[in-house]
C-alpha positions as CSV (number, residue, x, y, z in Angstrom):
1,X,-56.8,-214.9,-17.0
2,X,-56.3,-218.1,-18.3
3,X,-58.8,-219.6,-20.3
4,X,-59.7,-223.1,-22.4
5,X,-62.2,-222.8,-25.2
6,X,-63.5,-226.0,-26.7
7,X,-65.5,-226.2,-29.7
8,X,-66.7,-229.2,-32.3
9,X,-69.3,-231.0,-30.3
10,X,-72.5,-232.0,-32.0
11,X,-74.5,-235.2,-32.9
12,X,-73.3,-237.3,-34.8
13,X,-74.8,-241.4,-35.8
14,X,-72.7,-244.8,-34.6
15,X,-69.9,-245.4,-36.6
16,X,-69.4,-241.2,-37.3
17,X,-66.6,-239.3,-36.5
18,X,-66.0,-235.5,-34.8
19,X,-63.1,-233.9,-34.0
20,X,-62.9,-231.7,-30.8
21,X,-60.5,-228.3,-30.6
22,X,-59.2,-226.9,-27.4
23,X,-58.0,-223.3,-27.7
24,X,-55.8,-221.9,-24.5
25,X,-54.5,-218.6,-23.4
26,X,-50.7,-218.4,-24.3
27,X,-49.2,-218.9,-20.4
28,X,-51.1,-221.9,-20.2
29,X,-50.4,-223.9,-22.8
30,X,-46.4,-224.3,-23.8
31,X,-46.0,-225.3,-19.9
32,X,-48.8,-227.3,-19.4
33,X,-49.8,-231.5,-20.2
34,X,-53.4,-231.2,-21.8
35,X,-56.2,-233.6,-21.6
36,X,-60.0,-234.5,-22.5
37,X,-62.1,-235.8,-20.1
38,X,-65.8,-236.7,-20.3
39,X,-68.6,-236.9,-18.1
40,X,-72.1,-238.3,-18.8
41,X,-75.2,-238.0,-16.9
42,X,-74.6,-239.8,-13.8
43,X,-71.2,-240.5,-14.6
44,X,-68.1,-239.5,-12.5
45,X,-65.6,-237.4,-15.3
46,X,-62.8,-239.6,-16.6
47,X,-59.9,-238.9,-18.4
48,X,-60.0,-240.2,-21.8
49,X,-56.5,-239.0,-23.1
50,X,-53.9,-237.0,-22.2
51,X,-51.0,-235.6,-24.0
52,X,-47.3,-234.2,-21.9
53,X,-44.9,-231.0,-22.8
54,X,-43.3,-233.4,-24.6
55,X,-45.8,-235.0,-26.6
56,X,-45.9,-238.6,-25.2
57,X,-49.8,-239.5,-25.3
58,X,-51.8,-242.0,-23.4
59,X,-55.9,-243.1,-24.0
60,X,-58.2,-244.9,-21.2
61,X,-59.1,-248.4,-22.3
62,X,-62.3,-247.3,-23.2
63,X,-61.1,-244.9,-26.6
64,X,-57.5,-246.6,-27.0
65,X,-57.6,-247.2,-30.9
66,X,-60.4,-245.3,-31.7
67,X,-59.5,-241.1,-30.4
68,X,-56.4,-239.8,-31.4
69,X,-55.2,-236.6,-29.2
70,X,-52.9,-234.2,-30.9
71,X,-51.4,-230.6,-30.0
72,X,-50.0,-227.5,-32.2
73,X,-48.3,-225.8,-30.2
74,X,-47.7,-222.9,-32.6
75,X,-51.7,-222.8,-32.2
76,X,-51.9,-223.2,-28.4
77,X,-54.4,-225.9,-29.6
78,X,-55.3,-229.4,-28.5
79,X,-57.2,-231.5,-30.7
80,X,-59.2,-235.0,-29.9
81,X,-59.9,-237.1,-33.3
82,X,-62.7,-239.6,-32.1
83,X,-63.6,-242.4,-34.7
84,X,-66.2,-245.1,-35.1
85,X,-67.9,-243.4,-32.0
86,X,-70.5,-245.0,-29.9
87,X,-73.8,-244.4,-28.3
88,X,-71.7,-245.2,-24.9
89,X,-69.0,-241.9,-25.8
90,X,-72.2,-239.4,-25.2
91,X,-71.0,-237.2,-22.3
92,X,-70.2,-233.7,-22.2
93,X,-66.0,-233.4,-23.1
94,X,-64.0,-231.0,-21.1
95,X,-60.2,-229.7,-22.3
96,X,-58.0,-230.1,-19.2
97,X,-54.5,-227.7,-18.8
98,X,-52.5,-229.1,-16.0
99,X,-48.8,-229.6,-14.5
100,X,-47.8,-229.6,-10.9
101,X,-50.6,-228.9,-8.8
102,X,-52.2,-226.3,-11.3
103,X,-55.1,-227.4,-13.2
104,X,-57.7,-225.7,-15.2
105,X,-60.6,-226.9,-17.2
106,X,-62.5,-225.3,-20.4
107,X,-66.4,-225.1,-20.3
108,X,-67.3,-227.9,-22.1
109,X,-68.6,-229.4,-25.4
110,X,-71.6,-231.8,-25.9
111,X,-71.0,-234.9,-27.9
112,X,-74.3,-237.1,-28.6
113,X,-73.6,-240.4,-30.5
114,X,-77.5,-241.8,-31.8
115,X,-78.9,-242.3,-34.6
């Protein structure tokens, strides 16, 4: 079965930094582009970043310069370094496999950005 397990969410004050962790099942990694996308209350989800097979990354306006995706793909892990977050990054942040017309999503791990 393949599976996405996030982890690293929590609170954290403006200005603070997290780092999130996206663990997948072995298929569905090595073939796959991975992604974080968030949604807030109210809020549609958007991606924030994404990352290809081949490495090549790209960030929404919102996080350019600010979250950093990265993958090990000896660890069938995909990380999201978010710096000098704001209130306005609270959402819940899902890990997102995908390629073709496959695409699978993790459970989900809250971020809250307040002081």
């Amino acid at each position: 079965q393949a599976q996405l397990v996030e982890s690293g969410g929590g609170l954290v004050q403006p200005g603070g930094s997290l780092r999130l962790s996206c663990v997948a099942s072995g298929r569905l990694f090595s073939g796959y582009h991975m992604g974080w996308a968030r949604q807030a209350p109210g809020k549609q989800r958007e991606l924030v970043a994404s990352i290809t097979i081949g490495g090549t990354t790209n960030y929404a306006d919102s996080v350019k310069g600010r979250f950093t995706i990265s993958r090990d793909n000896a660890k069938n892990t995909v990380y999201l370094q978010m710096n000098s977050l704001k209130p306005d990054d609270t959402a819940v942040y899902y890990c997102k496999a995908y390629y073709l017309l496959e695409t699978y999503w993790g459970q989900g791990t809250q971020v809250t950005v307040s002081s």
